[in-house]
N, C-alpha and C positions, 0 to 999 in steps of 0.2 A: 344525332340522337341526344335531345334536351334532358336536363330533371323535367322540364316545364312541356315539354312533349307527353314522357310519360306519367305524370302526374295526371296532366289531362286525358288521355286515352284509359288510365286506371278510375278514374270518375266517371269518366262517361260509360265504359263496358262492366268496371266490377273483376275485368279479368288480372290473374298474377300478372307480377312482373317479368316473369322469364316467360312468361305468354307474350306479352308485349313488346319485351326486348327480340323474341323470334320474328313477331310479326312485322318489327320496323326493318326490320332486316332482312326478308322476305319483301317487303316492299320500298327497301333500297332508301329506309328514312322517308318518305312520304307517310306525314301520319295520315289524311284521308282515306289511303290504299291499305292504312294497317288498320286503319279503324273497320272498315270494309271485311278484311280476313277477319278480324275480333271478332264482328260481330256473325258472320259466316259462321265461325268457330262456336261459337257459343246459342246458334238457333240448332249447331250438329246437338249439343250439349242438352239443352233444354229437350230437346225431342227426345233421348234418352232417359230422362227424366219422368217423362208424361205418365209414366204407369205407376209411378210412387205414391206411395198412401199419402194422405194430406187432411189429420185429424185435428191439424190446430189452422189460426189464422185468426180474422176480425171481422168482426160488423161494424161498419162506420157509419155515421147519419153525418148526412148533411144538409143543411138549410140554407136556403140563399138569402141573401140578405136582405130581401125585403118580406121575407116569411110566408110568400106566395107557393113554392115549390120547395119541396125535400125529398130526398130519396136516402134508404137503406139498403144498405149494400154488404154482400157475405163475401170473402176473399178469402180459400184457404191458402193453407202451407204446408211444410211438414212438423216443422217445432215451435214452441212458445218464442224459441230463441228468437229467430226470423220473424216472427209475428209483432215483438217490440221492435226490430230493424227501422231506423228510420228512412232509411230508402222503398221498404216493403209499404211502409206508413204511406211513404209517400203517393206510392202509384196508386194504393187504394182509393187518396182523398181525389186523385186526379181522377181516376174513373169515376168517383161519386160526383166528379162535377161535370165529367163527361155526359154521364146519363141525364142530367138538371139540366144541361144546357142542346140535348140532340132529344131526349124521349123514344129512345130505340125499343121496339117492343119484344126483340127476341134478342137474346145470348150470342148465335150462333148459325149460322145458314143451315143451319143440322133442327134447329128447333124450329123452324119455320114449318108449321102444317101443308099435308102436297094440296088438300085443298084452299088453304091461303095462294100457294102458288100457283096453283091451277087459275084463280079467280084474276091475282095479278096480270098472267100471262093474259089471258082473255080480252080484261081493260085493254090495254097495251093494247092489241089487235088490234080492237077498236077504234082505239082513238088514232093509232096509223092510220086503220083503213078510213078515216073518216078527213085524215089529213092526206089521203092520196101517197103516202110514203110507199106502201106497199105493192099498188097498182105495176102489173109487169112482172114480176120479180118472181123468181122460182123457188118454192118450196125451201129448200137449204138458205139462201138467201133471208127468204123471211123467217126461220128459224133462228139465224144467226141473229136478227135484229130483235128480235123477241129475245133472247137470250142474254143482250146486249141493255135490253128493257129491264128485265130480272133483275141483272147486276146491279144498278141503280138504286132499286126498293131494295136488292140486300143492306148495298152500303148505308142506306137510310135507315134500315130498319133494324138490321143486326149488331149488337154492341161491338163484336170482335171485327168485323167489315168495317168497320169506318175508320176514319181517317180521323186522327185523333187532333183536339182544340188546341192543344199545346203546340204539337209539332206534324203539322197537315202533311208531311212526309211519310209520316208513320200512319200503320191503323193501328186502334188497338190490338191488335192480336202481338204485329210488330213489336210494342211497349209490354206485352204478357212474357214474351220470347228474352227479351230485354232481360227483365226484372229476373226470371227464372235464371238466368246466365249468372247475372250478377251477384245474387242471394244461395245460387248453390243449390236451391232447392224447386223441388214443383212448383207451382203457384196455381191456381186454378180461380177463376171470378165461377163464384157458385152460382148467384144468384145477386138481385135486385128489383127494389118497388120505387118507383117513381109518382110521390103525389103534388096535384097544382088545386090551388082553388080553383073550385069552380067545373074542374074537369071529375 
């Protein structure tokens, strides 16, 4: 058990040190395996969290560099404190560049309309059944692949489903779970507008 261990696992989680020092120890100094419990530990944490009022926070614009695309983006929290945070700063500007660079049109699998969904699933049929995928197949089966379809346009479409540009390991939701653990406090992406020329 390094300074240079825990240093690094205290940067990347946000967790104390005697959280850290358990965790290495729990998993017998393998920082991966402690990193692993940290963050375990800290999506128990953030869920806990979820129902905290969150009347402060930031709007961030962001413009891409060639002045084609911007989006505005609301991100609360609970205190002004966290809201200057530069780690809180940070995840903001990442999701602002998140939304710039995917164009997700929903939040959330929760804001998607059932008849968005409905329309999707349908497509999907279609174009199986026009590619012979489905041909044979019973009912459950082709459910499951419809369903399989869905998942897809969520991760395409919902900002929290996706797999985020920095670290394709993570979705954002992963990275919301993250930042909450670390800051101590709720977090919530409120809201975002996504504008491009032309579109």
């Amino acid at each position: 058990m390094t300074k240079e261990t825990i240093v690094a696992l205290r940067r990347e989680t946000g967790a104390g040190i005697s959280d850290i020092h358990k965790a290495l120890e729990e998993a017998g100094g393998d920082q991966a395996k402690a990193l692993e419990l940290l963050k375990k530990r800290g999506q128990a944490k953030a869920l806990k969290k979820q129902d905290r009022e969150t009347s402060e926070g930031i709007v961030h614009a962001y413009v891409h560099g060639n002045g084609r695309v911007g989006v505005l983006i609301e991100v609360a929290c609970e205190t002004d404190f966290v809201a200057r945070n530069e780690d809180f700063q940070s995840f903001v500007h990442d999701i602002a560049l998140q939304v710039a660079a995917t164009n997700p049109r929903y939040l959330s699998v929760e804001d998607i309309p059932e008849e968005v969904k409905a329309k999707e699933l349908s497509l999907a049929k279609e174009r199986l059944e026009e590619e012979g995928k489905l041909a044979g197949k019973d009912a459950t089966i082709i459910d499951k692949i419809l369903e399989g379809s869905f998942a897809k346009f969520v991760e395409a479409e919902a900002l929290l489903a996706q797999s985020s540009i920095k670290e394709e390991s993570q979705t954002i939701k992963d990275l919301l779970v993250a930042i909450t653990a670390k800051v101590g406090e709720n977090v919530q992406i409120k809201r975002f507008t996504r504008y491009e020329i032309g579109q």
